[in-house]
N, C-alpha and C positions, 0 to 999 in steps of 0.2 A: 573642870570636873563635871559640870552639866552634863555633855554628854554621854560620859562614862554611867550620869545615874541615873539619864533616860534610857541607856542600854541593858544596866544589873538591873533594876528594879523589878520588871518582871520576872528576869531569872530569880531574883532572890526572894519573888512570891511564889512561885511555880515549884524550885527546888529548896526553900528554908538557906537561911542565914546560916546555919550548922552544914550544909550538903557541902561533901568533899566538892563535888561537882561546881557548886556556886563559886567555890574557893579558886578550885583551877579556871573556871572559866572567865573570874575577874582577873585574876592574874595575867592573863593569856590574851585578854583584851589593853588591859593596863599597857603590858609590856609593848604591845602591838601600836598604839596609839604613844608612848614616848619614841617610838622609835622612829616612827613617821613623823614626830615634833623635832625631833633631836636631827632627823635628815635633812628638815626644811630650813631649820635653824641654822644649820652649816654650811650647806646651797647660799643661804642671803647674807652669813655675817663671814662665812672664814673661806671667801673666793680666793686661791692662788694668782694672783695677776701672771706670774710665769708660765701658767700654765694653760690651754684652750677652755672657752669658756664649757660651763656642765650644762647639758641638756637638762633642764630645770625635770624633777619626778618624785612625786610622793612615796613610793615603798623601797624602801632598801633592799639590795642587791637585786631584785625585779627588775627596776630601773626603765628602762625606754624600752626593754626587750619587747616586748605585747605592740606595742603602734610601729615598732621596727621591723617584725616578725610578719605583722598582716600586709606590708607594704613596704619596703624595703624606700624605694623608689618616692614615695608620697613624702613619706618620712624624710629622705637626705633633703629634698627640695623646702620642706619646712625648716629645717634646720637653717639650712643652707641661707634662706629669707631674715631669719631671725639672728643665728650668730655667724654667717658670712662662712667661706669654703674650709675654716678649719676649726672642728667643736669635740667634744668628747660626751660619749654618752656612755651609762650603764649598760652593761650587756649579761645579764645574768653574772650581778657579783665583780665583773672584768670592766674596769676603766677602759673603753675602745677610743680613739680618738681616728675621725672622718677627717681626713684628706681630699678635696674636693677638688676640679678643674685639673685643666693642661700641670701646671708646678704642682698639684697634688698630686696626681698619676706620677709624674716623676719622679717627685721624691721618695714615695712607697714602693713603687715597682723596680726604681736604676737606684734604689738606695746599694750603701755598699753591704758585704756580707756579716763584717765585722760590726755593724750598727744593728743590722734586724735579720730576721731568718724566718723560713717558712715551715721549716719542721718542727719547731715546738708547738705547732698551731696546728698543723696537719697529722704530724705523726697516728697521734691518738685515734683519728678517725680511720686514715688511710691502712697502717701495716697490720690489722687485723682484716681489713681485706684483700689488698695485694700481697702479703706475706713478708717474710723477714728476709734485711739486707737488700731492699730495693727502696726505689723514690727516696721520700722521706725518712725511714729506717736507715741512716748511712750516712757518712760523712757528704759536705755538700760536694769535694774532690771527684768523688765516686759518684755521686747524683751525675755531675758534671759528663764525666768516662760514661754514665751507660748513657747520656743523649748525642755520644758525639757523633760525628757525621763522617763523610769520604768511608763509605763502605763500613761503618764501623756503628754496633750497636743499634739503635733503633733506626736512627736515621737511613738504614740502608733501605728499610720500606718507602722512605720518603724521599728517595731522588727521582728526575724526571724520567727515567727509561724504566722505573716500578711507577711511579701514577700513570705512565701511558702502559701499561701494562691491566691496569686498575680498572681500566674505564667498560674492554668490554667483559670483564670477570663480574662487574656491577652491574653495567645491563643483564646479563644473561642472568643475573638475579633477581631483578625485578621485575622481567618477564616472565621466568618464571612462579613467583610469588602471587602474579595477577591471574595466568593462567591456572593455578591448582589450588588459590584461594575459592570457596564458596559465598564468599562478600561479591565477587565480579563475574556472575555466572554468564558465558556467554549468551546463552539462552534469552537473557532479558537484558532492553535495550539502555536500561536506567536503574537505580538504588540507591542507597544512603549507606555510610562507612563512619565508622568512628575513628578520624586520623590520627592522636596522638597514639591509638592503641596499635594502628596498623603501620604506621610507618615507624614505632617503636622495632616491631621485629622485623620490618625492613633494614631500618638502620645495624642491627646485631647481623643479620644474614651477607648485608653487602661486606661489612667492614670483618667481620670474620675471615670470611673467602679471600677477600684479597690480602691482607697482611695478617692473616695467621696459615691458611692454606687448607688443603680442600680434606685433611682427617678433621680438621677441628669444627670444619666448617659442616662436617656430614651430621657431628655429633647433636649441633643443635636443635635436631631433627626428633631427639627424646627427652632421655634426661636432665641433658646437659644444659637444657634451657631454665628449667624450673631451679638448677644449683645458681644459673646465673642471674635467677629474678633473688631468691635467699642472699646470696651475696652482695647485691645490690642493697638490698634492705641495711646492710651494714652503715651505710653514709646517711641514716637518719640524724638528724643535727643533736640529739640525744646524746649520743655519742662522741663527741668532742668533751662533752665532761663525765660520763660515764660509763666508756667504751669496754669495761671489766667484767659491768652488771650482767647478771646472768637473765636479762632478759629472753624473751621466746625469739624474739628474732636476731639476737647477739647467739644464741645456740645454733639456730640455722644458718647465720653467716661462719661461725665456725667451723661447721659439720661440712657444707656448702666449698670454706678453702682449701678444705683437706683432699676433699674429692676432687677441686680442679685441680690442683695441685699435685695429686695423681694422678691426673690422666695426662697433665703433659707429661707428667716424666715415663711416663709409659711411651708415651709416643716417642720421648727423648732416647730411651734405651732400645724400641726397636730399631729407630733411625741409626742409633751405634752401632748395632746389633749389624744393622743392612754394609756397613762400612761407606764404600764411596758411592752405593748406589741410593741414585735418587733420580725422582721424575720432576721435581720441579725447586728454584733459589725462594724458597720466601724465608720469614724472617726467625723461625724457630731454626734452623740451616745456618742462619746467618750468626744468631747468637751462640749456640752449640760450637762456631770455630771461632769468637771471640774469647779475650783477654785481656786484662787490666795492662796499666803502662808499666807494671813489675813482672808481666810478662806469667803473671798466675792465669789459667783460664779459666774462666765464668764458669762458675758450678752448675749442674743441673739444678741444685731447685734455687737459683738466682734467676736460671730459663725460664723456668715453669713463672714465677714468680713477676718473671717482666713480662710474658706472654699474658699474664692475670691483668697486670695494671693496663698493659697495653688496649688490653679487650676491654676493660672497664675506663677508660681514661676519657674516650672522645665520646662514649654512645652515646650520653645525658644530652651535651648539646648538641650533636647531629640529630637524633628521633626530635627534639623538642623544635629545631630550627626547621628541618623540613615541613614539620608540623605546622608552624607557623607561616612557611610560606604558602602552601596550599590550602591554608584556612584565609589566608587575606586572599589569594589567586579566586577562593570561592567568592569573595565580596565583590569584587574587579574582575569579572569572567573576561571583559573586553582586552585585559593585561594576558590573559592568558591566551587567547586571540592573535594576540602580536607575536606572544611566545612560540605559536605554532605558525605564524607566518615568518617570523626572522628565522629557523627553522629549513621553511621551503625555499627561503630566497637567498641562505648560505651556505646551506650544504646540500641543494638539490628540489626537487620537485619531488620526487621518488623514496627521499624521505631515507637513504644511507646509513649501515650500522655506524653507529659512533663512534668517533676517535677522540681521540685527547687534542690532537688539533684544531677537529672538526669544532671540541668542545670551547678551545680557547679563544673563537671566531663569534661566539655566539653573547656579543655584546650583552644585549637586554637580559639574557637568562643571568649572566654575570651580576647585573646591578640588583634584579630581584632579589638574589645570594643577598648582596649588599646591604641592601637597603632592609633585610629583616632583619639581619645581624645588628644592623645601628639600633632598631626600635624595640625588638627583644633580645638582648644582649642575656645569653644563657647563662652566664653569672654574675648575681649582682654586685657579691661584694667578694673580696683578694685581700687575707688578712696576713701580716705579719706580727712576728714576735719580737719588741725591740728589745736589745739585748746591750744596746749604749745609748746613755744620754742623746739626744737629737735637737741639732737646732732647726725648726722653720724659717729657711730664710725669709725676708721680706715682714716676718710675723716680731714679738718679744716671746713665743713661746718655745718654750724647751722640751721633750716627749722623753719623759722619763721611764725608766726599763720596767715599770711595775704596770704601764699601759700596754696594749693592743693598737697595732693600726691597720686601719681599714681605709684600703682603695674604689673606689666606683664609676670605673671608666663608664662604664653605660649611662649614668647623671649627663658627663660631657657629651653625647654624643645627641641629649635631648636637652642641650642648650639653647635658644633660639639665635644665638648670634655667631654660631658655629654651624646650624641648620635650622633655617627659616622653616617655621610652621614645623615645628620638631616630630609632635606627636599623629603627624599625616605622613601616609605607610606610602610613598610615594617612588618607584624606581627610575622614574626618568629625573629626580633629582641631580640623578649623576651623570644624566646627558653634561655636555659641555656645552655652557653657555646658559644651562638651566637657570632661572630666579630663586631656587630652591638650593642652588648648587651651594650657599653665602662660603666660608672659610672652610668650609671641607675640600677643598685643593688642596690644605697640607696635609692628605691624606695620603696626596701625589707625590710627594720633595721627598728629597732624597733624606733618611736620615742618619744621624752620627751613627756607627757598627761598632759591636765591643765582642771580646773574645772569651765568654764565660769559662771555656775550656772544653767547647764541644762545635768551634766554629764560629766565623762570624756570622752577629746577627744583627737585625734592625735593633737601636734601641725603643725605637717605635714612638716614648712618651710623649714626643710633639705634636704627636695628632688627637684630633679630638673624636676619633676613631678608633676605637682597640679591641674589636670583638674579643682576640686574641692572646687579651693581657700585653707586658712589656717584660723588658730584662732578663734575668738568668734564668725565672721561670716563666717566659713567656710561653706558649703551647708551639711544639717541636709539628705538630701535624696540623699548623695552618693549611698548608698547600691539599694533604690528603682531605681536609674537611672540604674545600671547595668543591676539588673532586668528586665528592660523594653525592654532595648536596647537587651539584651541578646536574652529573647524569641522572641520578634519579629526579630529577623537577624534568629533564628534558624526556624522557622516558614517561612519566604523566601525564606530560602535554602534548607527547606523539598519540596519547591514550584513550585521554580522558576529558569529557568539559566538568568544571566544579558550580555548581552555584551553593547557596547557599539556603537552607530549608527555609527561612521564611522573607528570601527576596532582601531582608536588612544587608546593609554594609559593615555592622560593627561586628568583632568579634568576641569570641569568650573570652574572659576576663583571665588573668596569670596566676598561678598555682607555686604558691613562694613558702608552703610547707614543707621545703628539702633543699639542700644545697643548690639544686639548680633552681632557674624560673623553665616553669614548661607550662604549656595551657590549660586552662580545668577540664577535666574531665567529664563527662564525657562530650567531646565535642565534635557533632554528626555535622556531616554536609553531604549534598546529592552528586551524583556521578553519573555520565551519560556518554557513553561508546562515543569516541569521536567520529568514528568512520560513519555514525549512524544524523550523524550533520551535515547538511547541504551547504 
């Protein structure tokens, strides 16, 4: 009690032994101070052996949140040090238990349906953005049915005759973005650009155009940009336990999905309206003459509704990843060198519009892709909701339904015995033969395919690689992210040189205030016409 009477005593000079005030404020500290004895108490004497050990923390239901929250990534690796790849920690109030390594990504991601699920974790966040009776909002059957593939449902944007479709609808987007930005005046031979902000609306303009189509794509031009920054604000991490609260920016993600939400179906009923005429297959077309396997066809606002998710699903990590590779391109101008000479020495001297061929020749641009995905891995953490009992193989621990599990492929892939010198941004690591290259060849093997009910797909968890995630919800638009990313870095480095404003090699630090990791803001570097280089 010493401390409690080094604490009152002043108060109880300041406000009298009689102040309502003194009364509640000793209370209030009392209470606060057993709760924090009573937590530490139970941490040291009443450990579950069955269960992964607890991230040791002094306030209750706070828990690790705060040292997890600044650093997601600092955090699993101390753990990791301390109670080995499988621990549980507080997460505001929620017992989370980390999964770490190759058999952790497996077991969380290829877990089966009947053990863990992703819509009780996601729901809350997601169906007030993307709308009702999509993604998460639906039986996981139906999740299943809208990613299926062979011309059917989303996957129809993502077969290889739509990405080579993709590539010069992408250029002629970022050519023109350079050309009618006032950031790239041609008048002046050099400047400084703030990337996450400009290849932010990059990334909405390419991916718009090509799989939503050129009325959605005009739209972004007014209004419909500002509903989709309001909508966006919806995935504030707030909102996984308070997605109801009538906060200011829970009203403008509402107001925000009402309005996309009719404007596709505006566009859905003129397109009815037009009958078989049309000028172009993309993927609002494609869903409009889908239908479930009873043979019901997809309602219009299940259209509007997956054209929502669709437009919101990939932008976070494409604006962030490009972002980041043009921010390390600026540290390494000499990587970017090579990128403009592999360039003249595989598709020409004369420097030819792009193709999806032309692109998939283009080695080193490739591994650059790569190799930012492994070191900025655009989400850090892939949470399920277990819903049965679970054993850890290999482990005596059991993951009972009242926990959360959390996956963190990107930990593995900054392991040093899976990739030598991890945290060096290196793309010729993926040269063959490289010293850098260490056990990322099983990046290369083939692995086991399983059939979630929307095609097969890699199960992927053997690699210590997974920008992408694994399992049933692995992300359906790997192939289009490459794409994206792909032509526009080559589209840059036909462009542009990068340095960096004060000649360092390091970059800004990760910005891990939201769902995704994206760089802080704001993060300038110089730009300099290439054509104006000898």
């Amino acid at each position: 009690m010493g401390l409690l009477t080094f604490v009152l005593e002043p108060l109880r000079d300041a406000l009298g032994t009689e102040s309502t005030l003194y009364v509640l404020a000793a209370g209030a500290l009392s209470f606060c101070v057993l709760a924090v004895l009573l937590n530490v108490l139970q941490q040291l004497l009443f450990r579950n052996p069955a269960e992964p050990p607890l991230v040791f923390h002094w306030v209750p239901f706070i828990g690790s949140t705060i040292s997890y929250g600044i650093d997601p990534y600092k955090f699993f690796f101390n753990c990791r040090d301390k109670y080995g790849d499988v621990f549980t920690f507080i997460l505001l109030g929620k017992r989370t238990t980390v999964c770490l390594g190759i058999k952790g990504n497996d077991f969380i991601l290829n877990g089966k349906h009947k053990d863990l699920n992703a819509e009780e974790i996601y729901s809350p966040l997601t169906t007030p953005v993307f709308g009702k009776d999509v993604v998460y909002d639906c039986p996981n059957a139906k999740l299943m049915e809208q990613k299926k593939q062979d011309v059917q449902f989303v996957k129809f944007g993502l077969t290889s005759d739509s990405l080579k479709s993709y590539v010069p609808l992408i250029t002629s987007e970022v050519q023109s973005y350079i050309r009618a930005s006032p950031i790239f005046p041609p008048s002046r031979p050099s400047g400084t650009f703030d990337v996450p902000k400009i290849m932010a609306e990059i990334t909405i303009f390419t991916a718009s155009r090509s799989l939503q189509g050129k009325e959605v794509r005009s739209r972004f031009d007014s209004s419909f940009a500002e509903l989709y920054h309001d909508l966006d604000m919806g995935f504030s991490p707030i909102n996984f336990m308070l997605p109801w609260a009538p906060l200011p920016h829970n009203r403008k993600r509402d107001y925000a999905q009402q309005k996309m939400t009719q404007t596709y179906m505006e566009i859905i009923k003129e397109r009815r309206r037009a009958g078989s005429k049309r000028d172009a297959d993309d993927m609002i077309w494609n869903l409009m003459e889908c239908s479930y396997k009873d043979g019901t066809p997809v309602p219009d606002a299940e259209v509007a509704h997956m054209m929502i998710a669709l437009l919101m699903a990939g932008q976070h990590s494409s604006s962030s990843t490009i972002a980041w590779i043009l921010l390390r391109l600026a540290t390494r101008p000499e990587i970017m060198d090579e990128l403009y000479q592999e360039q003249i020495r595989v598709l020409g001297p004369d420097l030819p519009p792009l193709t999806y061929d032309g692109l998939q020749k283009l080695s080193l641009n490739a591994q650059v892709v790569k190799e930012t995905l492994r070191i900025h891995a655009p989400i850090h953490s892939m949470m399920r909701k277990v819903t049965c009992p679970m054993l850890v193989e290999g482990t005596p621990y059991t993951i009972p339904t009242s926990h959360t599990l959390l996956a963190a492929p990107g930990v593995t892939s900054k392991i040093a015995s899976h990739f030598p010198e991890p945290e060096l941004w290196e793309p010729h690591r993926w040269d063959e033969g490289s010293p850098l290259h260490g056990s990322n060849k099983e990046t290369e093997q083939e692995d086991e395919t399983i059939d979630y009910g929307y095609g097969l797909v890699s199960k992927g968890a053997s690699s210590p690689y997974l920008p992408f995630g694994a399992g049933r919800h692995r992300c359906i638009g790997e192939a289009f992210a490459y794409v994206q990313l792909g032509v526009i870095l080559v589209e840059f480095v036909r462009t542009f040189r990068l340095t960096t404003l004060d000649g360092k090699k390091d970059v800004v630090g990760t910005d891990y205030s939201s769902l995704f990791s994206r760089p802080l803001s704001p993060a300038v570097v110089n730009w300099e016409w290439r054509q104006n280089k000898t």
